[in-house]
N, CA, C and O atoms as CSV, one atom per row, in Angstrom:
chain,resi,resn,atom,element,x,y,z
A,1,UNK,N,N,-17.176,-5.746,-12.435
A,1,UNK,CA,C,-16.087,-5.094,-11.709
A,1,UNK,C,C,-15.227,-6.158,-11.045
A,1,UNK,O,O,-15.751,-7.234,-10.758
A,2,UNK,N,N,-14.078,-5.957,-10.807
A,2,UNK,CA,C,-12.979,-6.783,-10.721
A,2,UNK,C,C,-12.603,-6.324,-9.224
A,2,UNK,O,O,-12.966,-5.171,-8.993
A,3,UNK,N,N,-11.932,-6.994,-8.121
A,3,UNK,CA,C,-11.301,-6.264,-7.166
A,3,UNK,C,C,-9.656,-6.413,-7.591
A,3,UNK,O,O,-9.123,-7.333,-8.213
A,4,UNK,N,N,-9.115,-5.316,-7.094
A,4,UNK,CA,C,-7.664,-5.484,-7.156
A,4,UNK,C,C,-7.081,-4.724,-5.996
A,4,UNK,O,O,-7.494,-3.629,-5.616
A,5,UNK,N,N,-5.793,-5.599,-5.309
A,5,UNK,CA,C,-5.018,-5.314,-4.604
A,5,UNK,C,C,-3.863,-4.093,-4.298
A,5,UNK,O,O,-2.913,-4.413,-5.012
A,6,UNK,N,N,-3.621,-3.246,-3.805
A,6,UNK,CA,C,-2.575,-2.258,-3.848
A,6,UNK,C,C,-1.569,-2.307,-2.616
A,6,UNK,O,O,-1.673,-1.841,-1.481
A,7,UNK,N,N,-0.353,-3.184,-3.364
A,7,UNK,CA,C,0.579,-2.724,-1.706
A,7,UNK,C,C,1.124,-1.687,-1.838
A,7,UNK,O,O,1.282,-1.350,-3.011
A,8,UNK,N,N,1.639,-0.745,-0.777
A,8,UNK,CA,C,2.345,0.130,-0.639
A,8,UNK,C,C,3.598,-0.219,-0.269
A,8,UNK,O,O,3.639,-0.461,0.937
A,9,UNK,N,N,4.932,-0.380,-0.977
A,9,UNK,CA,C,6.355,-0.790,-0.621
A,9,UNK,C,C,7.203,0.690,-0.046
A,9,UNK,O,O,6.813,1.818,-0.347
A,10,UNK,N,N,8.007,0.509,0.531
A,10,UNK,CA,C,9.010,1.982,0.791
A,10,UNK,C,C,8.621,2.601,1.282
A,10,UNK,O,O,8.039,2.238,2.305
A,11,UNK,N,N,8.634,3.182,1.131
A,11,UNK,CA,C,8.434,4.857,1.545
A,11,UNK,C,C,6.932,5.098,2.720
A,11,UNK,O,O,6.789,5.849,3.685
A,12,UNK,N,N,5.943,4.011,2.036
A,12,UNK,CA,C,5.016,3.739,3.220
A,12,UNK,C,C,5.215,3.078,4.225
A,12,UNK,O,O,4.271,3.177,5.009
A,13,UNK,N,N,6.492,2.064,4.774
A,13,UNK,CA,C,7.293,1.408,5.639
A,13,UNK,C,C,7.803,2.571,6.437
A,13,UNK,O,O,8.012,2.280,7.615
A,14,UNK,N,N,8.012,3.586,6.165
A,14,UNK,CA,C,9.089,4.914,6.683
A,14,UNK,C,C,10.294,4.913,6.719
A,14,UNK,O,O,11.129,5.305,7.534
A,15,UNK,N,N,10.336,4.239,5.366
A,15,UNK,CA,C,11.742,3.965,4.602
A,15,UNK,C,C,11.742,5.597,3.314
A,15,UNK,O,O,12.567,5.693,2.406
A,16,UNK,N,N,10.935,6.374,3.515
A,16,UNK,CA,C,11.169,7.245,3.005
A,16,UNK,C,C,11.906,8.885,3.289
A,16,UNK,O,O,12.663,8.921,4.260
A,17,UNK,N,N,11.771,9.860,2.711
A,17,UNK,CA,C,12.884,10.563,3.185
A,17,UNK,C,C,12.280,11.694,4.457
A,17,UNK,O,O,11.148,12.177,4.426
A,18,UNK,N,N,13.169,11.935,5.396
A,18,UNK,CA,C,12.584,12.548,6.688
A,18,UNK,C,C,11.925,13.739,6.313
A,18,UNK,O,O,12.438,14.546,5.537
A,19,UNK,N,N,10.434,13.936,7.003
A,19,UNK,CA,C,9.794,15.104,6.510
A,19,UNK,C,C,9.802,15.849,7.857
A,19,UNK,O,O,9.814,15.215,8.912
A,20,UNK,N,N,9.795,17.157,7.826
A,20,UNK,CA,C,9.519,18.235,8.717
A,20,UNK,C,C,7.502,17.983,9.161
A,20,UNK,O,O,6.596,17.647,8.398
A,21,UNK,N,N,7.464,18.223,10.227
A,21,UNK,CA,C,5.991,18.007,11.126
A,21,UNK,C,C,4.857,18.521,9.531
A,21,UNK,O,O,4.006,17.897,8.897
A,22,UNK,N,N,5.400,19.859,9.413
A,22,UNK,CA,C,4.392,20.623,8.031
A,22,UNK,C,C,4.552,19.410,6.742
A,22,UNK,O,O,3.568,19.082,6.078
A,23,UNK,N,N,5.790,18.873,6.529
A,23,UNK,CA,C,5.690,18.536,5.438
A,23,UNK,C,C,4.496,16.771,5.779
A,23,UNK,O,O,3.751,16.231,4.962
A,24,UNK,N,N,4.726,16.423,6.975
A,24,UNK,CA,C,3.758,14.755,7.035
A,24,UNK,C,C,2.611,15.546,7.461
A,24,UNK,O,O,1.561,14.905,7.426
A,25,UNK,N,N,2.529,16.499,7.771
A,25,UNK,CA,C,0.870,16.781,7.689
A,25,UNK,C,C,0.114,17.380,6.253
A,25,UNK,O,O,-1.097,17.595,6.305
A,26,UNK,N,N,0.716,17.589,5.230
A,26,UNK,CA,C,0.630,17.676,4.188
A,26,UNK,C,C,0.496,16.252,3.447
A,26,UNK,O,O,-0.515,15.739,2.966
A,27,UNK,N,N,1.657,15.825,3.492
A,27,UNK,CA,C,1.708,14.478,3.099
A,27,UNK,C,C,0.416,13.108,3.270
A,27,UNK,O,O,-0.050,12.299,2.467
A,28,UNK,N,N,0.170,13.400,4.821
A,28,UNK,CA,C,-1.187,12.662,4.928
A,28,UNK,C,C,-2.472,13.423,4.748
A,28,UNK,O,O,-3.474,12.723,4.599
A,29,UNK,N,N,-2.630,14.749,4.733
A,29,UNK,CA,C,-3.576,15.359,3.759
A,29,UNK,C,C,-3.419,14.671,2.622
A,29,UNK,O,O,-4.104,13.649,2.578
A,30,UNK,N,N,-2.801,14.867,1.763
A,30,UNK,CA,C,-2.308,13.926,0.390
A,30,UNK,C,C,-2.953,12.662,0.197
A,30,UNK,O,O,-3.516,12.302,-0.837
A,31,UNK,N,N,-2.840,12.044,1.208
A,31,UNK,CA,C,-2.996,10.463,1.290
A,31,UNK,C,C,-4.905,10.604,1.469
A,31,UNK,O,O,-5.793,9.992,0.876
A,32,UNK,N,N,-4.951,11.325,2.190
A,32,UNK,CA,C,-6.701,11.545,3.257
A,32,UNK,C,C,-7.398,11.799,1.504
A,32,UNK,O,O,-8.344,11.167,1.033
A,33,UNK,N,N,-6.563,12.945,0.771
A,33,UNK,CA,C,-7.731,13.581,-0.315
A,33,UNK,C,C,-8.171,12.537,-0.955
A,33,UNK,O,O,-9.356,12.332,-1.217
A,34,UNK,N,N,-6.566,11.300,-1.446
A,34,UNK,CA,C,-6.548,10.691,-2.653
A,34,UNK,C,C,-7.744,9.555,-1.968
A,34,UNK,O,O,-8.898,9.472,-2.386
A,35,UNK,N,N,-7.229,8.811,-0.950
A,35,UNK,CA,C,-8.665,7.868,-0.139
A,35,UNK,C,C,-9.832,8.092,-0.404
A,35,UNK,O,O,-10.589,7.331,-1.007
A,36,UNK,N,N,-10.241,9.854,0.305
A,36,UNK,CA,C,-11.376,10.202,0.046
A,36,UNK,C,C,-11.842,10.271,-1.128
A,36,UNK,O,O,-12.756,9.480,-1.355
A,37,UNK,N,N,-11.443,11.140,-2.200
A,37,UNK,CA,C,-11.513,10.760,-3.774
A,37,UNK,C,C,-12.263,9.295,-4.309
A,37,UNK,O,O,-13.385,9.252,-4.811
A,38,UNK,N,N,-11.266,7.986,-4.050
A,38,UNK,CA,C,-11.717,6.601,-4.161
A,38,UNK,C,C,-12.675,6.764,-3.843
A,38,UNK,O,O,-13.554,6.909,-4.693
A,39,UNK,N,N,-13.058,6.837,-2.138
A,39,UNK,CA,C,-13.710,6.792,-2.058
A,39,UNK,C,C,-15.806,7.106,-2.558
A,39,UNK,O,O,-16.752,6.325,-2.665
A,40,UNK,N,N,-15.706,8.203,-2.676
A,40,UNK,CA,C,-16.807,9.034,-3.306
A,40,UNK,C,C,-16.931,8.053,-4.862
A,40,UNK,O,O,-17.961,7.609,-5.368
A,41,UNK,N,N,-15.623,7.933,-5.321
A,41,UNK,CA,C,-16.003,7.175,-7.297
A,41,UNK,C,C,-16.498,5.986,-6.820
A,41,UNK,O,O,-16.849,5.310,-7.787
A,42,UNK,N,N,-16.754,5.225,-5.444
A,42,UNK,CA,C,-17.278,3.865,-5.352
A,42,UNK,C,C,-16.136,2.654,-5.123
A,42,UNK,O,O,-16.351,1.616,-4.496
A,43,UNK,N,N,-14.763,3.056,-5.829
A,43,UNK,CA,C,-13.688,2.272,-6.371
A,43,UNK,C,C,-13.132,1.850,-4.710
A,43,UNK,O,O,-12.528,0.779,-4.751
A,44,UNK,N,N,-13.196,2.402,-3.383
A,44,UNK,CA,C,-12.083,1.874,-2.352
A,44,UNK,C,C,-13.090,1.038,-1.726
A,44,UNK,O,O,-14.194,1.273,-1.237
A,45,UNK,N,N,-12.312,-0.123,-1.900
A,45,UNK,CA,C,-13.322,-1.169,-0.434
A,45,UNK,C,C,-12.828,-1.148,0.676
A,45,UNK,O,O,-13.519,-1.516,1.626
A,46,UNK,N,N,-11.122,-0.589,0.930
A,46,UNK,CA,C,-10.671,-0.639,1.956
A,46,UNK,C,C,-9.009,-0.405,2.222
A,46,UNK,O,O,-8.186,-1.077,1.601
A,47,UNK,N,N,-8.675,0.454,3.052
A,47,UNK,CA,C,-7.148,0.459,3.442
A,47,UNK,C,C,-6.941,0.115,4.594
A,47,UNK,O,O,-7.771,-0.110,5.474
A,48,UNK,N,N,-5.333,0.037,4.655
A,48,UNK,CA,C,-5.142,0.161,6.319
A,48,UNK,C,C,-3.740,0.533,5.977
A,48,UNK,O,O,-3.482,0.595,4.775
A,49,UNK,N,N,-2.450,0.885,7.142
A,49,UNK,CA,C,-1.309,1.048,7.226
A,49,UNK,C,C,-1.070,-0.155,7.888
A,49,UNK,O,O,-2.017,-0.395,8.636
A,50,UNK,N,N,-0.004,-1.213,7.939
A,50,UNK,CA,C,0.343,-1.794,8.384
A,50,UNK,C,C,1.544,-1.704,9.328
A,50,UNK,O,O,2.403,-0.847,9.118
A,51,UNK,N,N,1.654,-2.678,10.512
A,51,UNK,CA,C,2.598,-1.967,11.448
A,51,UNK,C,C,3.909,-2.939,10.876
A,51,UNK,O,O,3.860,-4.055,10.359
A,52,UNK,N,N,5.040,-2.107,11.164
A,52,UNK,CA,C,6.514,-2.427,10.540
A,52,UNK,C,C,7.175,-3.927,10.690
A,52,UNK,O,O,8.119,-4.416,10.069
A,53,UNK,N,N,6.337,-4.499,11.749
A,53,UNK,CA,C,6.629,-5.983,12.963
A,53,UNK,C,C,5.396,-7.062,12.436
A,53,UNK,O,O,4.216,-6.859,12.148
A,54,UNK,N,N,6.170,-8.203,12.448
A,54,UNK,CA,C,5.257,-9.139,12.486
A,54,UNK,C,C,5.983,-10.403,12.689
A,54,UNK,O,O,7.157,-10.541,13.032
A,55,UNK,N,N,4.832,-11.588,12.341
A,55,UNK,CA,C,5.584,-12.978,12.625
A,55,UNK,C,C,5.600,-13.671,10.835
A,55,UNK,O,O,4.770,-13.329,9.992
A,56,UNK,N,N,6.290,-14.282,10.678
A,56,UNK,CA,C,6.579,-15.358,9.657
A,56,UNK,C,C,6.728,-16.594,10.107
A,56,UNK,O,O,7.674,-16.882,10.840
A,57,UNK,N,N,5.686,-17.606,9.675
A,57,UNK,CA,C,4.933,-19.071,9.477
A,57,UNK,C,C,5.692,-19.380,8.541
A,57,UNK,O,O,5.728,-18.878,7.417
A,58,UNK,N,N,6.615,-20.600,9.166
A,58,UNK,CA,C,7.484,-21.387,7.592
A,58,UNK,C,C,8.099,-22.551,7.882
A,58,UNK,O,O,8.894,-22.886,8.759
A,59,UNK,N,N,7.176,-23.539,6.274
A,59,UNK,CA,C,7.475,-24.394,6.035
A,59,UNK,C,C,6.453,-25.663,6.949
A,59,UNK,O,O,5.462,-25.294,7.579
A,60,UNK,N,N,6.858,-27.112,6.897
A,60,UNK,CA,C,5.824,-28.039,7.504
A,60,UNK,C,C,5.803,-28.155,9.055
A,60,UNK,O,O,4.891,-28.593,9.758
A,61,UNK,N,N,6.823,-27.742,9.371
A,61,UNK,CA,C,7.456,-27.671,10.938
A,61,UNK,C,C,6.184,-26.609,11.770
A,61,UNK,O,O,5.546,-26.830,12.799
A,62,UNK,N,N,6.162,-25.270,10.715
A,62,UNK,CA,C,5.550,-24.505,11.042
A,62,UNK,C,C,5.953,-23.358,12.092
A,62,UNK,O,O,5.271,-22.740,12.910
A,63,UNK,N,N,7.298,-23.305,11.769
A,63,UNK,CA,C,8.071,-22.429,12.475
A,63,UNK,C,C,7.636,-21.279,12.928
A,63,UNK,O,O,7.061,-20.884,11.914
A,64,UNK,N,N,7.455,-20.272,13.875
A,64,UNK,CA,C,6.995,-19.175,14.186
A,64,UNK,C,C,8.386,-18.228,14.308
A,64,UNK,O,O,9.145,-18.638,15.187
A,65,UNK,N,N,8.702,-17.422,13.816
A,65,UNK,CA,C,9.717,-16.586,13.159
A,65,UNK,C,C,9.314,-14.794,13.942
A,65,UNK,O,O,8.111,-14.676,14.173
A,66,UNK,N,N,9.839,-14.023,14.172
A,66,UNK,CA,C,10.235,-12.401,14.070
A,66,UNK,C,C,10.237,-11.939,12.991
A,66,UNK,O,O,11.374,-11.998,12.524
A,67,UNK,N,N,9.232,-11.301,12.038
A,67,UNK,CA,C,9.737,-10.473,10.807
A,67,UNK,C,C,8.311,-10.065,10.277
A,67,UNK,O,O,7.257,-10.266,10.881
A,68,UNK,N,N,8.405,-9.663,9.463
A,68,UNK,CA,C,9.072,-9.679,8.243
A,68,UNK,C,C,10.772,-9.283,8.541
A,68,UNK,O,O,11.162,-8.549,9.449
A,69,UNK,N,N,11.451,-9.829,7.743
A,69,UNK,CA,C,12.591,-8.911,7.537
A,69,UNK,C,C,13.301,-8.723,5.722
A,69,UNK,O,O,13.986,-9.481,5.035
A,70,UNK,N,N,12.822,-7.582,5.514
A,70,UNK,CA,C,13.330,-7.193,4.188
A,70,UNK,C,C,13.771,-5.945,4.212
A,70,UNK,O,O,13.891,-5.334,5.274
A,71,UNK,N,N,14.081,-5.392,2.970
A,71,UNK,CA,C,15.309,-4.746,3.089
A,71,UNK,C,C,14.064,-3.751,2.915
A,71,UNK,O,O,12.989,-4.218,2.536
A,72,UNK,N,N,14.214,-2.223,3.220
A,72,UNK,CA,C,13.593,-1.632,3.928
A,72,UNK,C,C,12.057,-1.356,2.560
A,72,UNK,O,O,10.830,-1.370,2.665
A,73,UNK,N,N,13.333,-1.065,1.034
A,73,UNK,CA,C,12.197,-1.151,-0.197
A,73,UNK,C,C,11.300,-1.773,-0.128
A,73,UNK,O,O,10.327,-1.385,-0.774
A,74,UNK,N,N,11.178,-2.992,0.651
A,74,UNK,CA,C,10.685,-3.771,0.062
A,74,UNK,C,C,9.975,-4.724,1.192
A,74,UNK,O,O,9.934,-5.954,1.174
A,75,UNK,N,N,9.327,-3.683,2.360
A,75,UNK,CA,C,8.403,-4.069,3.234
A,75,UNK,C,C,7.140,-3.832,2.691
A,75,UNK,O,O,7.078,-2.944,1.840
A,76,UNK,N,N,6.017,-4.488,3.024
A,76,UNK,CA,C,4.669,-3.656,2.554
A,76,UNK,C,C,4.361,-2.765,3.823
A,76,UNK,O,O,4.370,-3.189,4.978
A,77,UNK,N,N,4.073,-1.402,3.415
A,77,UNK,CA,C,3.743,-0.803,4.709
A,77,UNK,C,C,2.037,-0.766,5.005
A,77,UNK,O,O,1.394,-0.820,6.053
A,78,UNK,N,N,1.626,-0.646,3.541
A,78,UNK,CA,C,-0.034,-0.599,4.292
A,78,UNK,C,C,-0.601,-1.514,2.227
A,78,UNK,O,O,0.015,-2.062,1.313
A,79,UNK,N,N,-1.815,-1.194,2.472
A,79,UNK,CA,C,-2.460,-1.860,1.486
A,79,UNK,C,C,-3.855,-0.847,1.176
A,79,UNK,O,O,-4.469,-0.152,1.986
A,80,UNK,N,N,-4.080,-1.019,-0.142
A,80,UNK,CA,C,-5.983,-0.292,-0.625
A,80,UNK,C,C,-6.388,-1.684,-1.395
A,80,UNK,O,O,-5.712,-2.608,-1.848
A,81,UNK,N,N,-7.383,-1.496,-1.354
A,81,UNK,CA,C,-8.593,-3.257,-1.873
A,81,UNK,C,C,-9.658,-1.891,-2.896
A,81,UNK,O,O,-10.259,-1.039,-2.241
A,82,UNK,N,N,-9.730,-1.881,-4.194
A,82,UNK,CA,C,-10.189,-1.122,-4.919
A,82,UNK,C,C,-11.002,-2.230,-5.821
A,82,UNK,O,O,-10.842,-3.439,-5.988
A,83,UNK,N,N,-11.993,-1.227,-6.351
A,83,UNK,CA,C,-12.862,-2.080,-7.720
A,83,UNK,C,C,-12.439,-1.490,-8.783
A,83,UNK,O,O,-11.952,-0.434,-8.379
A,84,UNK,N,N,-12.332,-1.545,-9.924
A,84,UNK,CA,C,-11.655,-1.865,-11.123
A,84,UNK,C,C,-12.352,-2.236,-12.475
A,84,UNK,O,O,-12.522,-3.454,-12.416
A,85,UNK,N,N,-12.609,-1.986,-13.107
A,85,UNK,CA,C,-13.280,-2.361,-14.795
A,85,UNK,C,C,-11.900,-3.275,-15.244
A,85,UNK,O,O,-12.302,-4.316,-15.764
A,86,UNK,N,N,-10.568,-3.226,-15.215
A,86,UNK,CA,C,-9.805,-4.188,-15.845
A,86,UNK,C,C,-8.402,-3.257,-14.870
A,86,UNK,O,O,-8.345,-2.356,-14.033
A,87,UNK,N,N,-7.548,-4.051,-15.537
A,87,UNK,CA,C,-5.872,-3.651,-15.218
A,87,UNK,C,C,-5.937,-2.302,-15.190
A,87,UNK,O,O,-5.864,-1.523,-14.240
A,88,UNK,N,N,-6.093,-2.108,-16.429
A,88,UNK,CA,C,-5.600,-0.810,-16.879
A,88,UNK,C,C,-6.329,0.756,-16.015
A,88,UNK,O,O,-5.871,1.878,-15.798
A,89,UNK,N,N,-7.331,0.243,-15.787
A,89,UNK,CA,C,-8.274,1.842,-14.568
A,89,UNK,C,C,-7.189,1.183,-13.110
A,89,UNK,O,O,-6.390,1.883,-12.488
A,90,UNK,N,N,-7.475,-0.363,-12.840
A,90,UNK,CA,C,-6.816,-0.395,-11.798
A,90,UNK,C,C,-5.095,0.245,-11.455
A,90,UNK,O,O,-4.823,0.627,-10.317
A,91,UNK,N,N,-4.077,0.287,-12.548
A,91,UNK,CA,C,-3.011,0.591,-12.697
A,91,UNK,C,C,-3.396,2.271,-12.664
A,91,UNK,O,O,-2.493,2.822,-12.034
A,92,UNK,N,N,-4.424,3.285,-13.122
A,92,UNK,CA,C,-4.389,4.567,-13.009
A,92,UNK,C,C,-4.625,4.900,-11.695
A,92,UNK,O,O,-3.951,5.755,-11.121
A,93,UNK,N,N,-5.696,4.184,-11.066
A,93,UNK,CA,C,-5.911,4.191,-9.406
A,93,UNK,C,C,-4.711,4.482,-9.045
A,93,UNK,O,O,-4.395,5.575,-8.576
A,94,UNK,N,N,-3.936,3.529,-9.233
A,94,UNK,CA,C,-2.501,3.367,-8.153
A,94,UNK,C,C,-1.886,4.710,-8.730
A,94,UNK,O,O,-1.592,5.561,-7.890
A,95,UNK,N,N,-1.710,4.932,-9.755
A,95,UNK,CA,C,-0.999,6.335,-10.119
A,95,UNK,C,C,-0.657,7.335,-9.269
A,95,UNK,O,O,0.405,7.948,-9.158
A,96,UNK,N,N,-2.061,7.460,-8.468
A,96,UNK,CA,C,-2.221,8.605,-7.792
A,96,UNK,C,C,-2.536,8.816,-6.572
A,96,UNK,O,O,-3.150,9.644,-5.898
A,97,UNK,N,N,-1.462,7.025,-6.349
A,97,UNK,CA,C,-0.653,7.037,-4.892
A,97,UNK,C,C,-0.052,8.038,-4.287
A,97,UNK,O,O,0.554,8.526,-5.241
A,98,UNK,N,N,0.198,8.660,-3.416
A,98,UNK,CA,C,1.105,9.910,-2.744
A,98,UNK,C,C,2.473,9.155,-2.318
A,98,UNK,O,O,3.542,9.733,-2.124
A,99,UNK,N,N,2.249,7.738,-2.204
A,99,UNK,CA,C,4.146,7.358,-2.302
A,99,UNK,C,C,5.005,7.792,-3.276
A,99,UNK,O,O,6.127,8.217,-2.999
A,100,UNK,N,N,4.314,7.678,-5.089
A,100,UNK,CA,C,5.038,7.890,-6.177
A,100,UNK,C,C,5.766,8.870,-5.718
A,100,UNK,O,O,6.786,9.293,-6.263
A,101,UNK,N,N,5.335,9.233,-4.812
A,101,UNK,CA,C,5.682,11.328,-5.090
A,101,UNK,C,C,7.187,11.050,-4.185
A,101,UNK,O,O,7.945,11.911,-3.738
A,102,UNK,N,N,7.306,9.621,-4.101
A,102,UNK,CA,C,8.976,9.615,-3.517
A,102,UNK,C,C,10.187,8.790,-3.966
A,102,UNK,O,O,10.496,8.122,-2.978
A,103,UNK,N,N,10.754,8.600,-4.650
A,103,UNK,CA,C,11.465,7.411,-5.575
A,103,UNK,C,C,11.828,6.447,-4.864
A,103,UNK,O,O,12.902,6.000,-5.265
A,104,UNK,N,N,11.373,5.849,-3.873
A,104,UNK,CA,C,12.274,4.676,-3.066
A,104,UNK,C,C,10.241,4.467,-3.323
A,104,UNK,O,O,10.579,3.956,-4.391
A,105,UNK,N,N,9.161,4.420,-3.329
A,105,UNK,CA,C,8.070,4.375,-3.140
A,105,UNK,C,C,7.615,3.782,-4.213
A,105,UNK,O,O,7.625,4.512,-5.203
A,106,UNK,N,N,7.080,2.349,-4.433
A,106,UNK,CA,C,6.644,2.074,-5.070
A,106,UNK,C,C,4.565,1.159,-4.773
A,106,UNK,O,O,3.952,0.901,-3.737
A,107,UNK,N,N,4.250,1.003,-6.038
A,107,UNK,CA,C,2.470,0.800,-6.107
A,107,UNK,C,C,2.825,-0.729,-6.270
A,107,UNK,O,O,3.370,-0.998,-7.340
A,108,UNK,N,N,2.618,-1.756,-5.417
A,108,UNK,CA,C,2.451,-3.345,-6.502
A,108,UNK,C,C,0.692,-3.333,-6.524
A,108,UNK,O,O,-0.049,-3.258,-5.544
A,109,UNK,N,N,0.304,-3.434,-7.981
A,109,UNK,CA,C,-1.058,-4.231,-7.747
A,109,UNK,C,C,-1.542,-5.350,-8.718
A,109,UNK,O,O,-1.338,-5.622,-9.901
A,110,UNK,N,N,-2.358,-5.939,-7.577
A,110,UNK,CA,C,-2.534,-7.589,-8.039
A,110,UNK,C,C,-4.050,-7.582,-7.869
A,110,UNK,O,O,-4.623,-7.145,-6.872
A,111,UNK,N,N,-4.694,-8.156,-9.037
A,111,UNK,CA,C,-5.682,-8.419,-9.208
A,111,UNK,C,C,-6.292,-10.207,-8.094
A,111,UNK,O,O,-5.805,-11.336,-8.044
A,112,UNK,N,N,-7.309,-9.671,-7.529
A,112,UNK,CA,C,-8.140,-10.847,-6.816
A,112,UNK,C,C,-8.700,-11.806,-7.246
A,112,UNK,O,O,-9.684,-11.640,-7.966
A,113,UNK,N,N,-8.209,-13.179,-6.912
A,113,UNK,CA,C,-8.428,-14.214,-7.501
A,113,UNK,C,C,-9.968,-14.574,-6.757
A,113,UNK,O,O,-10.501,-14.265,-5.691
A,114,UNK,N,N,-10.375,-15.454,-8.025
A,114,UNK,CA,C,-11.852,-15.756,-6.932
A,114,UNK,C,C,-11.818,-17.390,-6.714
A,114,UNK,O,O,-11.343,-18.232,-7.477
A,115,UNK,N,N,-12.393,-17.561,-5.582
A,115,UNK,CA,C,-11.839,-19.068,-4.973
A,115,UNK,C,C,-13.228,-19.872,-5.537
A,115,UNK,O,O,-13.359,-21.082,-5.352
């Protein structure tokens, strides 16, 4: 088994489109089933949501920076750490992200390198 990475871009930032109280309590039902799901097949080692703020480290100076700052697509808002038989189960995992379910929402996943 392989680990692989899942960011959540868009729409998990709350760059997605405004929901009514019923519709984000649905929505994170959504999110709770698909987790739980992973969970039970063995496949989730771990999520979190990430908060919108942070710092950026750059270059030899070692600058301490305010950001991220990207354009809103293209923040990571949270992350899942899943196990995997190859790409291809790992790429169906992500499928059945509850971001897809918004077009500004996209899955990146990257397979774990071993040191």
């Amino acid at each position: 088994m392989a680990e692989f990475l899942l960011l959540f871009r868009g729409a998990a930032a709350g760059h997605g489109p405004v929901l009514s109280p019923d519709e984000r309590e649905a929505q994170m039902q959504r999110w709770m089933n698909w987790l739980g799901d992973l969970t039970k097949q063995g496949k989730m080692l771990g999520a979190q949501p990430l908060e919108a703020t942070g710092k950026v480290i750059q270059g030899t100076r070692k600058t301490v920076i305010d950001g991220p700052f990207a354009e809103g697509k293209e923040i990571v808002g949270g992350y899942l750490l899943c196990k995997a038989s190859n790409w291809d189960v790992a790429v169906e995992i992500s499928k059945g992200c509850p971001i897809l379910e918004h077009e500004q929402g996209t899955v990146e996943v990257r397979a774990v390198g071993q040191m």
